[in-house]
C-alpha positions as CSV (number, residue, x, y, z in Angstrom):
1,X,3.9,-34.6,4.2
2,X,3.0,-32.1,1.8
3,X,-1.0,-33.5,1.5
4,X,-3.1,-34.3,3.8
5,X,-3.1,-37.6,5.1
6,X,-6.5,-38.6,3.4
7,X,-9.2,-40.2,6.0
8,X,-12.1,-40.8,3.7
9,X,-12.3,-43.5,0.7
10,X,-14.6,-40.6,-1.3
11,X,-12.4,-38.6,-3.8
12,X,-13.1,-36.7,-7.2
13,X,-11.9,-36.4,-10.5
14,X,-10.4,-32.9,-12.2
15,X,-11.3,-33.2,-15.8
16,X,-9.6,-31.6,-19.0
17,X,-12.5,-29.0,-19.6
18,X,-11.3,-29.6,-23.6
19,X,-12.0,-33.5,-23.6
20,X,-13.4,-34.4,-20.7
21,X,-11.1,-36.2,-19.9
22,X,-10.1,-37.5,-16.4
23,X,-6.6,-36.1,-15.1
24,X,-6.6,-37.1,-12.0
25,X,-8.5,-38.3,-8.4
26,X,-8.3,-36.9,-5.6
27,X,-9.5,-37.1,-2.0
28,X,-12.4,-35.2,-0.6
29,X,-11.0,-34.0,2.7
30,X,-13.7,-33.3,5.5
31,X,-13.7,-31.6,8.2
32,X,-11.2,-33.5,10.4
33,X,-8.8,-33.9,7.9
34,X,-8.6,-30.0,7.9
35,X,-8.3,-29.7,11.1
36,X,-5.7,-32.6,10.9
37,X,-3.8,-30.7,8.5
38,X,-4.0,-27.2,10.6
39,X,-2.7,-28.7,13.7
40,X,0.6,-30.4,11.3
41,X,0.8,-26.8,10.1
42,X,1.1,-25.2,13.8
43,X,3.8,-27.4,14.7
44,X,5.7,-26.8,11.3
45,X,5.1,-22.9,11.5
46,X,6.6,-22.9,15.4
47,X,9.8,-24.5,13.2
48,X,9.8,-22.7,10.5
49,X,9.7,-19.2,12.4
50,X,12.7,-20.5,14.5
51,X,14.9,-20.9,11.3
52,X,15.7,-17.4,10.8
53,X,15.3,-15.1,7.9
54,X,18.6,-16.2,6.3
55,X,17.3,-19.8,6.4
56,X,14.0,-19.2,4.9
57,X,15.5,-17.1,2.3
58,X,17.5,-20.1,1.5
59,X,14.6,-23.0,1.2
60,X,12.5,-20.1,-0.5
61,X,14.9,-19.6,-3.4
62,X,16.1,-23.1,-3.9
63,X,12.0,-23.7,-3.9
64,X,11.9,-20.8,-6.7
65,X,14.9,-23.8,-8.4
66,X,12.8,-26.5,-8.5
67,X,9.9,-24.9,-9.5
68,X,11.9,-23.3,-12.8
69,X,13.8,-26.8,-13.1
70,X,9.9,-28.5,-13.7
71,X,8.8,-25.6,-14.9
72,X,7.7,-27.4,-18.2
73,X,5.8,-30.2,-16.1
74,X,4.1,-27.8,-14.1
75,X,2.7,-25.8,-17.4
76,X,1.5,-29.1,-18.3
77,X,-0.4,-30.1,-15.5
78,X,-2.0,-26.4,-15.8
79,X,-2.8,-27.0,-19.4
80,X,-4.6,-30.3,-18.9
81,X,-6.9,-29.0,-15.9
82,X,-7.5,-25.4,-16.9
83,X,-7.3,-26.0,-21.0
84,X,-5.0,-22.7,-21.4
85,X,-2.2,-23.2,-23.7
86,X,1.2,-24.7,-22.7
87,X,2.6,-21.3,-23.4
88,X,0.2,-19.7,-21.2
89,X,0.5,-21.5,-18.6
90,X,4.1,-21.7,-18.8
91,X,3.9,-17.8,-18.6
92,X,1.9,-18.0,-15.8
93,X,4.6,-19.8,-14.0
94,X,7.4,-17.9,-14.8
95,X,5.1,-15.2,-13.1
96,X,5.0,-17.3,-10.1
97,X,9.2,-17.3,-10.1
98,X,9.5,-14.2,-10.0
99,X,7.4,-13.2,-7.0
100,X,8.4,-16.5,-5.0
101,X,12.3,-14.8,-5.6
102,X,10.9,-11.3,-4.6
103,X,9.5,-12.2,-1.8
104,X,12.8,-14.9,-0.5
105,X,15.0,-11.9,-0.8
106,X,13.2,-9.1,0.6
107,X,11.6,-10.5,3.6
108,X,13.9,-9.5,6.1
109,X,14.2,-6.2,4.7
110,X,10.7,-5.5,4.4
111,X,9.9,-7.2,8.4
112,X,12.9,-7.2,9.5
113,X,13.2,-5.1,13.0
114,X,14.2,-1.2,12.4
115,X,14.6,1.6,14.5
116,X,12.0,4.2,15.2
117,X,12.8,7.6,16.4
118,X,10.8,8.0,19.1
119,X,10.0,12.3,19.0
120,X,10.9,14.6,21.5
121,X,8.7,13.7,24.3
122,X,10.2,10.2,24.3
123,X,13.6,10.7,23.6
124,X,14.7,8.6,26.3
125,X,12.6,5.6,24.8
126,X,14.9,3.0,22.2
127,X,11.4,2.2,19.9
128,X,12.1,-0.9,17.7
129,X,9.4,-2.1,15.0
130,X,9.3,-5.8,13.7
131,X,6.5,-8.0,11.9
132,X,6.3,-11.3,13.4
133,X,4.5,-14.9,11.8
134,X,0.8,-14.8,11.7
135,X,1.2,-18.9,12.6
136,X,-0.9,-20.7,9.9
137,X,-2.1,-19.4,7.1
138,X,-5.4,-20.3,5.2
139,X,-5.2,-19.8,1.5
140,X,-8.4,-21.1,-0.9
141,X,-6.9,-20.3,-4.6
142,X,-9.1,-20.3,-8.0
143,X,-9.2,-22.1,-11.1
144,X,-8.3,-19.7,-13.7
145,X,-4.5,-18.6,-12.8
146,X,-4.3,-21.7,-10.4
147,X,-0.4,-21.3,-9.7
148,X,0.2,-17.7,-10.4
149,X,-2.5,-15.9,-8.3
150,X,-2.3,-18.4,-4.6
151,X,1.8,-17.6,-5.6
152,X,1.2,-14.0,-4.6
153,X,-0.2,-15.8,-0.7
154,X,1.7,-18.8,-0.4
155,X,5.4,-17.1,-1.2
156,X,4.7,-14.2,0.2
157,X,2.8,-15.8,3.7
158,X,5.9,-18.1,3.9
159,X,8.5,-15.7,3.4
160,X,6.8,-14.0,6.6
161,X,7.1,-17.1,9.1
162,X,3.8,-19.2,8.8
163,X,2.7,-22.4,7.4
164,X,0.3,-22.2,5.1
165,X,-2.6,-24.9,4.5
166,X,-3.9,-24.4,0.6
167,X,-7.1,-25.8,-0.9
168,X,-7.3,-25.4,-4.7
169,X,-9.9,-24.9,-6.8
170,X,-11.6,-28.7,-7.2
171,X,-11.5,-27.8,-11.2
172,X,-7.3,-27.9,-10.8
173,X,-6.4,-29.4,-7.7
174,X,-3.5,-31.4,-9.6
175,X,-1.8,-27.3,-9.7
176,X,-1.8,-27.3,-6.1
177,X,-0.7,-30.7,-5.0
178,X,2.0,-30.6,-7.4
179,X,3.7,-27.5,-6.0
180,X,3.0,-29.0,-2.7
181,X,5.3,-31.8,-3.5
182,X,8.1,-29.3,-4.6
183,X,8.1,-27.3,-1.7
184,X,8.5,-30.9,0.4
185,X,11.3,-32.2,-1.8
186,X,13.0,-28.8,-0.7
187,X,11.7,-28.4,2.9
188,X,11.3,-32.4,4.5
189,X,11.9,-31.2,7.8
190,X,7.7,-30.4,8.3
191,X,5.0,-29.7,6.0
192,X,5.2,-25.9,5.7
193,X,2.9,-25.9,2.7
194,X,-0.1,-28.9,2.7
195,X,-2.8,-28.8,0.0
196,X,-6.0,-29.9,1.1
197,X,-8.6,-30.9,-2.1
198,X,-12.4,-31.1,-2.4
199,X,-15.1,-28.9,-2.4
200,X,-16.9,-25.6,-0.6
201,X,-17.2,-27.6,2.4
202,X,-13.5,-28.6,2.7
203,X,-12.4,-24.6,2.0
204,X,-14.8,-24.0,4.4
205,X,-13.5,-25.9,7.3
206,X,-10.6,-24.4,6.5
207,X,-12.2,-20.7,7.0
208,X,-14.3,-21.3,10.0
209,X,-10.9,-23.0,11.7
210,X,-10.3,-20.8,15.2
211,X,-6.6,-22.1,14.5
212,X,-5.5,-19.9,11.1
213,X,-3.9,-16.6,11.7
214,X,-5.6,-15.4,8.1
215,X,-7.1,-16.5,5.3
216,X,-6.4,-15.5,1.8
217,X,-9.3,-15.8,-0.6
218,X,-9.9,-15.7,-4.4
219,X,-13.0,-15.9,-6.1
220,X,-16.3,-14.4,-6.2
221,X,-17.8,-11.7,-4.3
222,X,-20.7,-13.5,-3.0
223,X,-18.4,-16.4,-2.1
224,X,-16.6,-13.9,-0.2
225,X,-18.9,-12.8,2.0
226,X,-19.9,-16.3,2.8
227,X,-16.3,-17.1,3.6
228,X,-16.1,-14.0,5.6
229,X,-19.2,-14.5,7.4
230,X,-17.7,-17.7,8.2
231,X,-14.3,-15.9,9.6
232,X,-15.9,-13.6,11.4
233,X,-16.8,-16.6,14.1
234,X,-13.2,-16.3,15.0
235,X,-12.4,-12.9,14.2
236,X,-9.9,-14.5,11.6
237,X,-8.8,-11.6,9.1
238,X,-8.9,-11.9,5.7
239,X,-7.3,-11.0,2.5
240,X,-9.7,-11.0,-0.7
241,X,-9.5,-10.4,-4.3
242,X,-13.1,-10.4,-6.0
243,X,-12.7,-10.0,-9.6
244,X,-13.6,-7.2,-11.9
245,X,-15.4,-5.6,-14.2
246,X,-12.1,-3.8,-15.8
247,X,-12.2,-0.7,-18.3
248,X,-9.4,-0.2,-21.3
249,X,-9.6,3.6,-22.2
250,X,-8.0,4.6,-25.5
251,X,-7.5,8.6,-25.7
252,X,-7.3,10.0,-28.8
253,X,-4.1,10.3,-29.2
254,X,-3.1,7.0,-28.0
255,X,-0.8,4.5,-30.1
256,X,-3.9,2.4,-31.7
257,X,-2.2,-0.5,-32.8
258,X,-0.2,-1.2,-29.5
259,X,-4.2,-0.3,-28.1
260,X,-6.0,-2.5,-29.9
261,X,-3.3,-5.3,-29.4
262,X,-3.2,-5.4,-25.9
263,X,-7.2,-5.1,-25.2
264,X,-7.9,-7.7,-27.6
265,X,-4.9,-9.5,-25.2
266,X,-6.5,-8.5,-22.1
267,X,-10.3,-9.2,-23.6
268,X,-9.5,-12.9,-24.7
269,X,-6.3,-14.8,-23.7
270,X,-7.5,-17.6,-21.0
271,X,-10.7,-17.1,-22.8
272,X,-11.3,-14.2,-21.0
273,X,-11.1,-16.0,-17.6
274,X,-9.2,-13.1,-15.8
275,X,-10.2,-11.2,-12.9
276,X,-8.0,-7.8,-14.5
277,X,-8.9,-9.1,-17.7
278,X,-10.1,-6.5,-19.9
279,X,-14.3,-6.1,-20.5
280,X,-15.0,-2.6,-21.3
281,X,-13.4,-0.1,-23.9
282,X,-13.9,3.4,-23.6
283,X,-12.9,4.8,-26.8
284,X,-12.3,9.1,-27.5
285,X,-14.7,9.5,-30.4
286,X,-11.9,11.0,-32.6
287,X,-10.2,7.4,-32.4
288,X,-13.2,5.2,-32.2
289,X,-13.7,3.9,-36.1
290,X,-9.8,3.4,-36.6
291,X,-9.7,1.7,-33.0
292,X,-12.3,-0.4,-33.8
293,X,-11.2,-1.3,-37.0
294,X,-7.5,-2.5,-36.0
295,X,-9.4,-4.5,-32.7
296,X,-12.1,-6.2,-34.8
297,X,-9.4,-7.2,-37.3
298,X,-7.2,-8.9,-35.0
299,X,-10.1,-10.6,-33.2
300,X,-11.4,-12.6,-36.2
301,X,-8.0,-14.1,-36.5
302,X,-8.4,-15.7,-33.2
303,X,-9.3,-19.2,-32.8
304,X,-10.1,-20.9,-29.4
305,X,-8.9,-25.0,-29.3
306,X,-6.6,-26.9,-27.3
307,X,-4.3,-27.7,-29.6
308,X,-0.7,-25.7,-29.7
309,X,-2.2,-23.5,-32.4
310,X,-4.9,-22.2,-30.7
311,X,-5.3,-18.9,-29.4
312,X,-6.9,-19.8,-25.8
313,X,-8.2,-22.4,-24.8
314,X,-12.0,-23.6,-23.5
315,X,-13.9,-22.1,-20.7
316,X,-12.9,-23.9,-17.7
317,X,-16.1,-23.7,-15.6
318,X,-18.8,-25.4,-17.3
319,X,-21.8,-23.2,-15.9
320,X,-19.9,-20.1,-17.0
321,X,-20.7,-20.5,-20.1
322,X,-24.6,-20.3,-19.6
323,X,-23.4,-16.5,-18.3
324,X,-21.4,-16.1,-21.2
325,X,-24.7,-16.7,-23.9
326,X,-26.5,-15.0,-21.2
327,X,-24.4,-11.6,-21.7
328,X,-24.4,-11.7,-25.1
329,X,-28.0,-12.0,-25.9
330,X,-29.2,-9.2,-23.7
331,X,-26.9,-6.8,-25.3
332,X,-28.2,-7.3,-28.4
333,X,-31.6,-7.8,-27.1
334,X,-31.5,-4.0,-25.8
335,X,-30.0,-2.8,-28.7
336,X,-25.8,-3.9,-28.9
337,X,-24.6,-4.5,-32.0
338,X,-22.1,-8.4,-32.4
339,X,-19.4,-6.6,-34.7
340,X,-17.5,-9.6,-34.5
341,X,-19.1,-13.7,-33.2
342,X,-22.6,-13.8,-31.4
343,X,-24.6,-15.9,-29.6
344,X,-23.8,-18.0,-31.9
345,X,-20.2,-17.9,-30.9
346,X,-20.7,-20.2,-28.3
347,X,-19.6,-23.7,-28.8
348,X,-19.0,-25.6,-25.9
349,X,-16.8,-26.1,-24.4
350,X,-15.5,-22.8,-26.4
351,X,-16.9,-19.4,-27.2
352,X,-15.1,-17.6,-30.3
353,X,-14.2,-13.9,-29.9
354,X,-16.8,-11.7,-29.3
355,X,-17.2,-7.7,-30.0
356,X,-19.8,-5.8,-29.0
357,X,-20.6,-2.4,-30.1
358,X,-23.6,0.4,-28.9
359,X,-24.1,-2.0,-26.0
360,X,-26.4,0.2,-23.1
361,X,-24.8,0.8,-19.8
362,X,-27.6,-0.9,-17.9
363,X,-26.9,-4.5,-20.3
364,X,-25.5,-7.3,-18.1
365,X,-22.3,-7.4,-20.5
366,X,-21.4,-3.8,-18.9
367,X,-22.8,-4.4,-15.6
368,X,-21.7,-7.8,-14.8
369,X,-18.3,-9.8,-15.0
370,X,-18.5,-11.5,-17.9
371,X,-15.7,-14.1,-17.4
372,X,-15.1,-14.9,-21.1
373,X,-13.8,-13.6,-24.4
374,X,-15.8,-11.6,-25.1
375,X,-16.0,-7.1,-25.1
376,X,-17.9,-4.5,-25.3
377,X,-16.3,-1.0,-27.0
378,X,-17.8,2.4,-26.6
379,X,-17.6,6.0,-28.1
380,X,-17.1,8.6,-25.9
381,X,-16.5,12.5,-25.9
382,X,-13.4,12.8,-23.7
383,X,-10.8,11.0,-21.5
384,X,-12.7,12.6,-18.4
385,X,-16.3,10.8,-20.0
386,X,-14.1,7.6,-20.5
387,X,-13.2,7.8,-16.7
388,X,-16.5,8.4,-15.4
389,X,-18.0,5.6,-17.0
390,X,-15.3,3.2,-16.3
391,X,-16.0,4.0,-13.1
392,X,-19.7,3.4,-13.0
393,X,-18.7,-0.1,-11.4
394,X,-19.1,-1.3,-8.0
395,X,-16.1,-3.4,-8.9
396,X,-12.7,-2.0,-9.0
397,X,-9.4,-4.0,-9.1
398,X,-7.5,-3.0,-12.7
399,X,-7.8,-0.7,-15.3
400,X,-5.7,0.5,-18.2
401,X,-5.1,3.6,-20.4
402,X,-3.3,4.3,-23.9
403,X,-2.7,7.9,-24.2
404,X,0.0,9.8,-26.0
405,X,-0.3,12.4,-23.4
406,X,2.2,11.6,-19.9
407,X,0.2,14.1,-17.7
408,X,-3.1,13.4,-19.1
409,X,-2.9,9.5,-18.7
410,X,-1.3,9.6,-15.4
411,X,-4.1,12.0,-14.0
412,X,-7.1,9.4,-15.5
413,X,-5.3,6.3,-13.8
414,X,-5.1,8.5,-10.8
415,X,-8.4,9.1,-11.1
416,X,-9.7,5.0,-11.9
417,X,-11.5,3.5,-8.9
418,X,-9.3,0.4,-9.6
419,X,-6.4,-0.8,-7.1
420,X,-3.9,-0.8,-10.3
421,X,-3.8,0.9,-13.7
422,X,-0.9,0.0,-16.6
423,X,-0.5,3.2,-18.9
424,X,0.0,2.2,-22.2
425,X,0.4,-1.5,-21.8
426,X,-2.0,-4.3,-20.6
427,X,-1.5,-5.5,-16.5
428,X,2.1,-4.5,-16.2
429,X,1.6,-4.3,-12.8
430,X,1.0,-8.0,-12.3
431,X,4.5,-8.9,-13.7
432,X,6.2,-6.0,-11.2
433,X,6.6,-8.1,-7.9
434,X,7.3,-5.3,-5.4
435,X,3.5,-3.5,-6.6
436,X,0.8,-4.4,-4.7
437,X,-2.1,-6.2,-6.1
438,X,-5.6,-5.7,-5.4
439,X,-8.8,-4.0,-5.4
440,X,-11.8,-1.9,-3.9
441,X,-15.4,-2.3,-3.6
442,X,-17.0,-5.2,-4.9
443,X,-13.5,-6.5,-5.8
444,X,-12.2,-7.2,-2.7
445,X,-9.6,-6.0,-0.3
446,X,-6.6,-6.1,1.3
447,X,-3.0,-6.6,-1.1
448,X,-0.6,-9.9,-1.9
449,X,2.8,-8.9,-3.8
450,X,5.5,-6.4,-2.9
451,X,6.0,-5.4,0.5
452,X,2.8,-4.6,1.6
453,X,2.0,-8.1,0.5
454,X,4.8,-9.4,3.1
455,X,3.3,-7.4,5.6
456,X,-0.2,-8.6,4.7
457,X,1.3,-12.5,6.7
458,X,2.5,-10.3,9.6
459,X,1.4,-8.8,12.3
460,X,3.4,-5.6,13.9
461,X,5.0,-5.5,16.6
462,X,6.1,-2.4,18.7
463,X,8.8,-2.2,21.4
464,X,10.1,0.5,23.6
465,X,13.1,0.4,25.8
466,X,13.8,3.2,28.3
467,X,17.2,4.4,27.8
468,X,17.5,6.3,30.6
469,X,15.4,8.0,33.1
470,X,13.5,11.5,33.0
471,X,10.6,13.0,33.6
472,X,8.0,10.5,34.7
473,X,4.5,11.8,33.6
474,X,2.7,8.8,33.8
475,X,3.4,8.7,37.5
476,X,1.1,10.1,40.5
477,X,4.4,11.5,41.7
478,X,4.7,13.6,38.7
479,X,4.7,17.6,39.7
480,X,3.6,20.8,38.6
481,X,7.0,22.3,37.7
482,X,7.2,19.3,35.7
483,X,4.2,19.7,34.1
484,X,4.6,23.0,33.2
485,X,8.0,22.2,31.4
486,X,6.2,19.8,29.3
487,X,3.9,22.6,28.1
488,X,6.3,25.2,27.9
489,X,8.0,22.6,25.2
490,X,4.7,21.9,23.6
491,X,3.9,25.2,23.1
492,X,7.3,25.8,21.6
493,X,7.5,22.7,19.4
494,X,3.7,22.9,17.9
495,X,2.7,26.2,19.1
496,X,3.9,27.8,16.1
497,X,2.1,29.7,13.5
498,X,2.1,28.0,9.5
499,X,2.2,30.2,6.9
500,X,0.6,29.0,3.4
């Protein structure tokens, strides 16, 4: 069964954040039905490993079928439990095809066993490396990408062997379940993937289980360290993405129009709910006025609403908001200047575009993930200032640059304390399923995507095979004359003067 069989009579509703609106109920599952869940999941795991990388492939991609075939009814369910538009959120889902496809058709290649050459002084030795199933995997997912971002853990986690046991965000628990019911209809044999739904206390019986191999977590950094803390009791590794306070730098010589475009994009679609969403603009003082102009322009023109017209749609989390008002008031308070919107601009459940100008760097709206449409834009000297203050975060998952210069912008992503940076375009990264995805600091760690996101749901696993025998030095029979081959061949193989 793809949810958990439901023990307790107490459930909750996810509400269209738009209208109000009840979607759906759904059970509260306590601890027991976690644990309930988790022990289904070990069984199903032990059977899923045991099918072979072939077999997987093959549920995996005709999973990826069924999930394009409803693709329209999944976008749906997102747009009535998050607000975003249909289009959105069928983006969003296409996203989540492509890396459940990467991840079906490159797991055996990535985790597959390979030969290792073993090095002179264990030549004799056949060394073989392979990534074996974790078992279960946790995986608690958010609200604001609620199919596309738990994608990048589920596909990839299953691809690798294990189970996985998901609890969605309570604000779109309808995301979850539903997927859950597509991976059954293509998997009936056991319930590789189960959704478990209710609040912190039901992700965090999930967390403090001693039965998970690892638990992948999005959200924020203080809830991370509480989910951590909570690992930690079993020495359960974890995988965490944080969110972000990312920077947009615009050189001077950058194309402004494809500039402004794609920050306003990466400011305020999903109401400016997105962890790599763009919250700072670092702009070259030659390009500053004309940059500003072309962004400020294209931001009136935005409305927020949930109809199909709308821009984006409403902020999701109610208390957000409060944040939202929050940021914008002390920016003006300590001097920033609302180019475009306000305080004013807040309208719940929406918030209109918002563009801030001559905001300090020691105003919450720089400091402080904002989580809404709303940006602050900033003159500066040079591309090197622009990188230094960008990076005057203790965040540090995203970034991105627009530079006519190839060298120039490849040496300032280089140099962004971020886990990615798109040159010239807004996240690019995120639709590239073999990049990693991920941050530093305050944004998290570990990666999901691309082969180091397969291997993320593995663990390695190193085997030697003596091919024949030879000098034994690990042996109290081992003699000198032996022993003074060895370092006769040291001496010869490293021995050796480098010049520079």
């Amino acid at each position: 069964m793809s949810v958990a069989t439901e023990r307790t009579e107490k459930t909750f509703a996810s509400l269209n954040p738009a209208t109000g609106e009840v979607v759906a109920e759904h059970p509260v599952h306590d601890g027991d039905d976690v644990a309930a869940a988790i022990d289904r999941a070990r069984e199903a795991s032990r059977w899923w490993a045991e099918l072979g990388w072939r077999e997987r492939r093959v549920r995996l991609l005709n999973v990826k079928g069924s999930l394009a075939r409803n693709l329209n009814r999944m976008a749906e369910v997102i747009h009535q439990e998050t607000g975003k538009p249909v289009a959105d959120a069928q983006l969003e889902t296409i996203m989540a095809i492509s890396h459940l496809d990467w991840a079906a058709r490159n797991a055996q290649k990535v985790l597959g066993p390979r030969s290792v050459y073993p090095g002179m002084m264990a030549i004799n030795q056949k060394c073989t490396l392979e990534y074996q199933p974790l078992g279960v995997v946790g995986v608690i997912g958010p609200w604001n990408y609620p199919i596309f971002t738990p994608i990048g853990s589920i596909a990839y986690a299953l691809a690798a062997g294990n189970a996985v046991v998901f609890k969605p965000s309570e604000f779109t628990p309808g995301v979850g379940t539903y997927l859950a019911e597509l991976v059954a209809g293509v998997v009936p044999e056991h319930p590789v993937l189960q959704v478990v739904t209710g609040y912190g206390a039901t992700g965090a019986a999930l967390a403090s289980s001693p039965h998970i191999g690892k638990l992948a977590f999005t959200g924020s950094a203080p809830t991370a360290r509480k989910v951590m803390a909570a690992c930690a009791e079993n020495l359960t590794p974890i995988v965490a993405e944080c969110g972000g306070k990312d920077a947009c730098i615009v050189d001077a010589d950058a194309d402004l129009d494809a500039a402004a475009d794609a920050a306003l994009w990466g400011a305020m679609s999903n109401a400016g709910q997105t962890c790599i969403g763009v919250e700072r603009i670092y702009v070259v003082d030659r390009a500053y006025d004309a940059f500003l102009g072309k962004l400020t322009d294209k931001a009136r023109e935005l409305r927020p609403g949930f109809d199909r017209e709308a821009a984006y749609g409403p902020i999701t989390m109610p208390g957000q908001l409060d944040v939202i008002e929050r940021h914008i008031k002390d920016a003006i308070d300590k001097g920033g200047k609302a180019v475009v919107g306000g305080p004013e601009s807040v309208r719940k459940p929406y918030v209109e575009p918002v563009v801030l100008t001559d905001v300090p760097d020691d105003s919450a709206a720089v400091r402080e993930e904002t989580f809404g449409p709303t940006i602050t834009v900033h003159r500066v000297a040079s591309l090197d200032e622009a990188v230094e203050k960008a990076n005057r975060t203790g965040y540090g998952l995203a970034g991105t640059i627009f530079s006519g210069n190839k060298s120039r912008a490849m040496e300032a992503a280089r140099a962004m304390r971020s886990g990615m940076t798109s040159i010239n375009a807004f996240a690019a990264f995120a639709q590239v399923a073999a990049l990693p995805f991920g941050g530093v600091g305050e944004s998290g760690f570990g990666r999901i995507h691309g082969a180091d996101g397969l291997r993320e749901f593995a663990r390695p696993k190193a085997i030697t095979r003596q091919r024949f025998a030879t000098m034994n030095l690990t042996s109290f029979a081992r003699s000198e004359k032996e022993m003074a081959r060895v370092l006769g061949l040291i001496n010869m193989l490293h021995g050796k003067r480098y010049k520079r």
